[in-house]
C-alpha positions in Angstrom: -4.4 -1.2 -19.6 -2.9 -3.1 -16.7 -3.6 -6.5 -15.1 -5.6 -5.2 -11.9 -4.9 -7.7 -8.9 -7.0 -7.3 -5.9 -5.7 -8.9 -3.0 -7.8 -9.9 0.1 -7.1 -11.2 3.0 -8.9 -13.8 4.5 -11.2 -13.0 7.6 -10.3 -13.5 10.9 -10.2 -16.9 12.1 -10.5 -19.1 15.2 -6.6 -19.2 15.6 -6.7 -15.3 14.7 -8.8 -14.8 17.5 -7.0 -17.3 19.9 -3.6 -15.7 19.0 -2.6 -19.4 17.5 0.2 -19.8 14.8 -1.7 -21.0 11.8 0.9 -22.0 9.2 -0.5 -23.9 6.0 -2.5 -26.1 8.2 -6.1 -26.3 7.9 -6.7 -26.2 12.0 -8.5 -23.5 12.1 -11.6 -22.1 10.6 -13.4 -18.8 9.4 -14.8 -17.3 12.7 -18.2 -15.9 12.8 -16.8 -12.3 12.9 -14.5 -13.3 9.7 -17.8 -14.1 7.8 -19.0 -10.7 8.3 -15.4 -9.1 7.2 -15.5 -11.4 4.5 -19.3 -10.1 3.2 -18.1 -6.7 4.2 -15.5 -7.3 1.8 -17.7 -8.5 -1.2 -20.4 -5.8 -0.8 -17.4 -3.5 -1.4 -15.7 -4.6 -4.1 -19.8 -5.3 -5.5 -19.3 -2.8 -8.4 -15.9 -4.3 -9.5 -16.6 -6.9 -11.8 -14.2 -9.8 -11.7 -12.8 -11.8 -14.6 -11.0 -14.2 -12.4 -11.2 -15.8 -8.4 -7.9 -17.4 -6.9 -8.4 -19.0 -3.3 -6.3 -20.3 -0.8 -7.1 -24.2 -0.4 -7.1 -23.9 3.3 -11.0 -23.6 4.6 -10.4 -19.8 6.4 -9.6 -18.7 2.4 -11.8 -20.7 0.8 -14.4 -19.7 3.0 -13.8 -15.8 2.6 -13.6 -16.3 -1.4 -16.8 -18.1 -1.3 -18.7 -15.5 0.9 -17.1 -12.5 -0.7 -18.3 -13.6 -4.5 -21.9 -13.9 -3.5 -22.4 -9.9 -3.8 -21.0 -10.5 -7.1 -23.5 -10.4 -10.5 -22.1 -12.5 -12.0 -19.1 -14.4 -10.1 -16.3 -16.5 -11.7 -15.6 -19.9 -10.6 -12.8 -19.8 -7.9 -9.7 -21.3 -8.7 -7.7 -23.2 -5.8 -3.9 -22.8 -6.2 -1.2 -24.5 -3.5 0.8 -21.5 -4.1 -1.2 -19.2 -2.1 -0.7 -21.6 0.9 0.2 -20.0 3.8 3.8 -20.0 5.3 4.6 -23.3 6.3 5.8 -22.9 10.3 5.4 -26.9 10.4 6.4 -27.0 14.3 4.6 -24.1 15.2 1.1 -24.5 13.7 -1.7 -24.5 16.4 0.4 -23.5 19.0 -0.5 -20.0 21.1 2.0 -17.1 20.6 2.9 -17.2 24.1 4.0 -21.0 24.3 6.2 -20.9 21.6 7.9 -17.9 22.7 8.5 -19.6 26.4 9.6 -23.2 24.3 11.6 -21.0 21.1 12.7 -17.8 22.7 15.6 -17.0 20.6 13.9 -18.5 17.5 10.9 -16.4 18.1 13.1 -13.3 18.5 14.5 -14.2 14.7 11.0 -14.3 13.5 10.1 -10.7 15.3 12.9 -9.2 14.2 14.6 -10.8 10.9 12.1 -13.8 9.5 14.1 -14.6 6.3 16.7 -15.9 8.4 14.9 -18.0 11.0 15.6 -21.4 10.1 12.9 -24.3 11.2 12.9 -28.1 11.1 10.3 -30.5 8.8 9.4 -33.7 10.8 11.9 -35.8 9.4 14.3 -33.3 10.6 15.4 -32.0 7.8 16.4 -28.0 8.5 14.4 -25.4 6.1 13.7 -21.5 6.1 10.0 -20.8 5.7 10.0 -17.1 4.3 12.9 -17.9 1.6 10.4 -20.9 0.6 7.6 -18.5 0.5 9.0 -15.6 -1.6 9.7 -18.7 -4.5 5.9 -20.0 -4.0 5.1 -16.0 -4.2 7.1 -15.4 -7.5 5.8 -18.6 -8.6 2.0 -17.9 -8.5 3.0 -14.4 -10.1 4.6 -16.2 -12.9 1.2 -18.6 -12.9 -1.1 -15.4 -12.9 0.6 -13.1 -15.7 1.1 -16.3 -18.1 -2.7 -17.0 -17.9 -3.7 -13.0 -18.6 -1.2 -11.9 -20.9 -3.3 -13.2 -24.0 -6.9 -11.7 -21.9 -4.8 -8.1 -21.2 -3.8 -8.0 -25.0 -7.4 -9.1 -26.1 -9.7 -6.8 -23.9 -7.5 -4.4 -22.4 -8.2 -4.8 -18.8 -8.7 -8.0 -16.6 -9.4 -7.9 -12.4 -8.5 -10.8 -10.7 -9.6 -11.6 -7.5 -6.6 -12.9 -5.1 -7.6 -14.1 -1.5 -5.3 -16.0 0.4 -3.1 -15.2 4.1 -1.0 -12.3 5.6 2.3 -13.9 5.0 1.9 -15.2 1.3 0.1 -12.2 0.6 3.4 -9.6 1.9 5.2 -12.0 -0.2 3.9 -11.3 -3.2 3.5 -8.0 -2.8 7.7 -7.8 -1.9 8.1 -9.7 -5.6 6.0 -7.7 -7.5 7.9 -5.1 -6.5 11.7 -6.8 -6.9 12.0 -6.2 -2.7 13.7 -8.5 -0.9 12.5 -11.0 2.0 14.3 -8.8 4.5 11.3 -6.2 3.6 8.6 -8.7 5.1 8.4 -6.8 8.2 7.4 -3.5 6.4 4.3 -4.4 5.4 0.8 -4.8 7.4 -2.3 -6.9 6.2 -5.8 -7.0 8.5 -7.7 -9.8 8.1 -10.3 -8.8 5.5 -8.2 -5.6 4.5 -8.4 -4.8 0.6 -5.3 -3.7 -1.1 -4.9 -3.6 -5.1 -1.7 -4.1 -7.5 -1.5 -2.8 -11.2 0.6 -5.0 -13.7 1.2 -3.4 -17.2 2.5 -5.3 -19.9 4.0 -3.5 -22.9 4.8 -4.7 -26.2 8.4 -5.0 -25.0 7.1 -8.0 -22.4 8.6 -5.4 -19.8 6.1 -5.4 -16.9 5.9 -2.6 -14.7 4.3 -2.8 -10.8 2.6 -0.2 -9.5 0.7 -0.4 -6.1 -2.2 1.6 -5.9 -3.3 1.0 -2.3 -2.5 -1.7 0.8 -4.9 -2.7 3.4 -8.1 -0.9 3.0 -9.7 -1.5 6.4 -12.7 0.7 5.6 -15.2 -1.6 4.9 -14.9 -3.0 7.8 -16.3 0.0 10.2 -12.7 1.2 10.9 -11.4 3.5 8.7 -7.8 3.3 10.1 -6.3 0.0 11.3 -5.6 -0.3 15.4 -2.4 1.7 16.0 0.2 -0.1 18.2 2.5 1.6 21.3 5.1 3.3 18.7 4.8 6.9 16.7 2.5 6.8 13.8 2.4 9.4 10.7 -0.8 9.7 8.5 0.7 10.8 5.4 -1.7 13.0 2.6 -1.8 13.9 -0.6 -3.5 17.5 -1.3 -7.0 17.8 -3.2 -7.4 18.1 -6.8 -6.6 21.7 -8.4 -7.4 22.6 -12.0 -3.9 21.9 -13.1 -4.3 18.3 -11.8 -7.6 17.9 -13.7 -5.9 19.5 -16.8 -3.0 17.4 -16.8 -0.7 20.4 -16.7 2.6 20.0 -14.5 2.3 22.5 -11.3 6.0 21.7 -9.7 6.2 24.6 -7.4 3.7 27.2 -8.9 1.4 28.1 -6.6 -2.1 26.7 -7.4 -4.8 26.4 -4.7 -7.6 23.6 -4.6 -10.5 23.8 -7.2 -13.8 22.8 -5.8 -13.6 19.2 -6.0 -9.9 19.6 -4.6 -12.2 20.9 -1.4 -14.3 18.5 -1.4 -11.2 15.9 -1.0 -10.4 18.2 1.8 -13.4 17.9 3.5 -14.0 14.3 3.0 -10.1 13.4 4.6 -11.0 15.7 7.3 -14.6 13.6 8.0 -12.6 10.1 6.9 -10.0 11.1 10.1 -12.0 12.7 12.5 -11.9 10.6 15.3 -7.9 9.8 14.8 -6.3 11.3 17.5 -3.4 13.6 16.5 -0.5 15.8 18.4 0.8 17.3 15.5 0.5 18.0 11.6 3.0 19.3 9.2 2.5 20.5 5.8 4.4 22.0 3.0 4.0 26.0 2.9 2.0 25.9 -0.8 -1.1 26.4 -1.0 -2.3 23.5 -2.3 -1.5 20.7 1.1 -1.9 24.1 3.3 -5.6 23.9 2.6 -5.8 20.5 3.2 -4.7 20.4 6.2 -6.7 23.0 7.3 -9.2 21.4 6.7 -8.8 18.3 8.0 -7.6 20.0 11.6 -11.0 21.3 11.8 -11.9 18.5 13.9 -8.5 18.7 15.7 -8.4 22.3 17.1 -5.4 23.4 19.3 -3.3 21.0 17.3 -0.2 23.5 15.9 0.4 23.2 12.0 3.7 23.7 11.1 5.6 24.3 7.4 8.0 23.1 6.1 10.3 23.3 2.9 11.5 19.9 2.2 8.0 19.1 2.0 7.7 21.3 -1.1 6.7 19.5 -4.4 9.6 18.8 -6.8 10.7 21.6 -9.0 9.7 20.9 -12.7 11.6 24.3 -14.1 10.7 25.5 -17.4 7.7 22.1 -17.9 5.9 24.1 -14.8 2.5 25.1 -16.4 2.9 23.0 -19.4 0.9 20.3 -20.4 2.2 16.7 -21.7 1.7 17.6 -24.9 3.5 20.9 -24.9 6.5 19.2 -23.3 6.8 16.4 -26.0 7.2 18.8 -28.3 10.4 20.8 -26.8 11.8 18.4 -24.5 10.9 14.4 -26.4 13.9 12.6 -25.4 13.7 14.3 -21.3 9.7 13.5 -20.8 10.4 10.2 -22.0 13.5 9.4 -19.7 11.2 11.1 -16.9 8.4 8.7 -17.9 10.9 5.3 -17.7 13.9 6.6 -16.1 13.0 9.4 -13.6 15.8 8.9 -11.5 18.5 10.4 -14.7 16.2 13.3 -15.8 17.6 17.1 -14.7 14.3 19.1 -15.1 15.3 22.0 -17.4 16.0 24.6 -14.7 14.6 22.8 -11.7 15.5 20.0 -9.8 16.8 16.1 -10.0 14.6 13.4 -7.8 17.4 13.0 -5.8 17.3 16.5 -4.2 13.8 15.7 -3.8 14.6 12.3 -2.3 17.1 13.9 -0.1 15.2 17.1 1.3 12.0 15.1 1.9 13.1 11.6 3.6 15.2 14.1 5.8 12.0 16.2 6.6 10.3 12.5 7.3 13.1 11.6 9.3 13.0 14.5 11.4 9.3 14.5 12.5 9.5 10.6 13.2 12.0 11.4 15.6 9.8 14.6 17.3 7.5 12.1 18.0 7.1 10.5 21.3 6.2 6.9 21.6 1.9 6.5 21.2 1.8 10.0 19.7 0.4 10.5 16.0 1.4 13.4 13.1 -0.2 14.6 10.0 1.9 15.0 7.2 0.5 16.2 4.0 2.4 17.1 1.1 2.6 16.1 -3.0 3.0 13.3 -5.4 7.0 13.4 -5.9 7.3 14.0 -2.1 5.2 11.4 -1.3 6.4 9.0 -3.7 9.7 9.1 -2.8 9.1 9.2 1.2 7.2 6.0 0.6 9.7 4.5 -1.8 12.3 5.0 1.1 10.3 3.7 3.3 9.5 0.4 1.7 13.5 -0.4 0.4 12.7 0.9 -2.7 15.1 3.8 -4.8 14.4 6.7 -6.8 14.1 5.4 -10.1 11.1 3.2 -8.6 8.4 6.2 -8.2 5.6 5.5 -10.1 5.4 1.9 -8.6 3.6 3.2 -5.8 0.5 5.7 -6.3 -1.1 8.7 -4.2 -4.4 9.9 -5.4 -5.1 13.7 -4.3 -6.7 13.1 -0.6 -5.5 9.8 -0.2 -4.5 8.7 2.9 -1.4 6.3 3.8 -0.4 5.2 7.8 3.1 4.5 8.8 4.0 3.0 12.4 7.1 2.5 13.9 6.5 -0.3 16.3 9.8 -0.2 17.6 10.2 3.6 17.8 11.2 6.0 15.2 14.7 5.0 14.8 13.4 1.2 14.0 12.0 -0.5 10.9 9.2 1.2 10.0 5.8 -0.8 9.0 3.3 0.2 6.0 0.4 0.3 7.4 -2.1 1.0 4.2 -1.4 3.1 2.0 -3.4 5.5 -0.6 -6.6 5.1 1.2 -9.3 6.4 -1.0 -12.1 4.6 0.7 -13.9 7.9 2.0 -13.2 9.6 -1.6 -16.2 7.0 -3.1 -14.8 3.2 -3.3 -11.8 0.8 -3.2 -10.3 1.8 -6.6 -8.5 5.1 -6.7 -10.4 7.4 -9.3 -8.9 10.6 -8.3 -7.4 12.8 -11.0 -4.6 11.3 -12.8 -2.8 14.8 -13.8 0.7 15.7 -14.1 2.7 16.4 -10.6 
């Protein structure tokens, strides 16, 4: 069983409010409408019994931590770790948005547009770069975190940790979890408040694999989706449960509709979205994300739906129909190179992930770029499609797929800020809020 991290983000703050850089300084403090994000917070993660509280020293965190743990049965002590201080913007700290981008215009722009490059200066003048400091504190309290819960993980099988600290330490850790890069900083998006959760697994190998099963759940907090800036936005979706998924058999591109819970899914995205404005939706032409998105454009009518083919799920061949089981037996050596190495596995008369990686970033690509600035597409599709769209997204290649997660009906928000040719930000991801709580308890079937 993995090592279940919950991160939180702390609530908003006076500096939040006053559009102040913060930095690792304790200036500012929890404001009143961060106190109710931060009990908003608690009452939702009620049902989750923690093993373990890490804080941010600075007041805003320790605050939050303090306030969330009160809907808690029975609450650990909170621990208070330096490494989850903020990023330290030293010169900057306290100082509105708009004054330090009159008295630091070009390194402001650095910070905007390529933050593990800008280069500050500590008092003494001595020149640093906060966000290559930050990733090293990140990997750091990683290091911290797994040495203290290996010998819990191997004794009860399953520890949740509590993790509350800023938006920038936060992003870090989630970029060395995954083996990303600082340069991937910008692809992220935390709300204060927002709830996003990280699965560690330790094998008897002491290799550790990442898998992210959601990023900033906003929910809680009264707004299912977070505020969408001025560029294109795409709510990608994962279809409803069919029997197959429930079974654990592999579907690949057989045809199988939604089973009644599968509907249900449906019918809760459709509520979960129904005030999101959208121009257009796409889906792939099987059943399965057809009927999904019908159902969710039920509250959207005149908005076309349109199908597509490099949406279509990744061809499995001759496993199509089989269950796990039944492929261990005729394919051992294949399932488990699929399992750790999906990225070299040639399904038995169907297709490679790269052909998937190829047809559906493409398809992705393409509907971006249809998109007019402030305009907003549904996209809903499969696991392998999804999976890799979000691995390209994020920096990520092929062989990383099962380090991020998409529970049938789950929703994920990408935004392209700067249009659709520009970076492109996660926004959350696997959303499973409306589908009955943080955690995603969806089926966990074959593709």
């Amino acid at each position: 069983m993995p090592l279940r991290i919950v991160l939180v983000r702390h609530g908003l703050s006076s500096f939040n409010l006053e559009q102040r850089f913060q930095g690792r300084d304790d200036l500012s403090s929890l404001h009143e409408e961060g106190a109710r994000q931060a009990r908003a917070a608690g009452e939702a993660l009620a049902d989750l019994p923690l093993t373990a509280a890490y804080s941010s020293p600075l007041s805003r965190a320790r605050d939050t931590t303090a306030l969330l743990l009160q809907s808690q049965a029975q609450p650990p002590a909170p621990r208070f770790e330096d490494d989850l201080l903020e990023i330290d913007l030293g010169p900057w700290s306290g100082l509105l948005r708009s004054e330090v981008r009159q008295r630091h215009p070009e390194q402001e722009r650095i910070w905007r547009q390529a933050p593990e490059t800008m280069e500050l200066q500590r008092a003494d003048g001595t020149p640093y770069r906060p966000l290559p400091e930050l990733m090293v504190q990140a990997q750091r309290f990683l290091d911290l975190l797994l040495e203290r819960h290996d010998d819990a993980l191997a004794r009860s099988g399953q520890d949740t940790v509590l993790v509350v600290a800023h938006n920038a330490i936060l992003r870090a850790l989630l970029l060395q979890a995954l083996g990303l890069p600082a340069s991937g900083f910008r692809r992220l998006r935390l709300d204060n408040a927002s709830i996003s959760v990280l699965n560690i697994e330790r094998d008897w190998q002491s290799r550790r694999q990442v898998q992210i099963e959601s990023v900033n759940g906003t929910a809680h907090l009264g707004t299912p989706l977070p505020q969408a800036g001025s560029g294109p936005r795409l709510l990608l979706v994962r279809h409803g449960e069919t029997d197959w998924n429930r079974e654990g058999r592999f579907q690949g591109q057989i045809d199988i509709p939604l089973n009644a819970n599968g509907l249900a899914q449906a019918e809760a995205a459709r509520r979960f979205l129904a005030q999101v404005p959208l121009q257009r939706a796409y889906t792939s032409p099987m059943a399965r994300p057809r009927q999904t998105a019908e159902r969710i454009l039920l509250d959207h009518p005149g908005v076309p739906l349109t199908s597509s083919t490099g949406l279509v799920e990744i061809g499995h061949g001759l496993w199509e129909g089989q269950l796990e089981q039944q492929i261990a037996e005729g394919w051992p050596e294949l399932l488990g190179n699929w399992k750790s190495e999906p990225h070299t596995v040639q399904m038995p008369e169907g297709e490679t992930l790269q052909q998937v990686w190829d047809r559906s970033l493409t398809t992705w690509n393409r509907i971006a770029l249809s998109l007019d600035s402030g305009e907003t597409a549904l996209v809903v599709a499969h696991d392998a499609v999804n999976k890799t769209i979000l691995c390209g997204l994020l920096g990520l290649g092929p062989e990383a797929i099962w380090a991020v997660k998409q529970g049938n009906g789950g929703v994920t928000v990408v935004d392209y800020p700067q249009g659709a040719d520009g970076m492109p930000v996660l926004t959350c991801m696997n959303l499973t809020a409306h589908l009955g709580g943080v955690l995603d308890c969806t089926a966990a079937g074959a593709l």
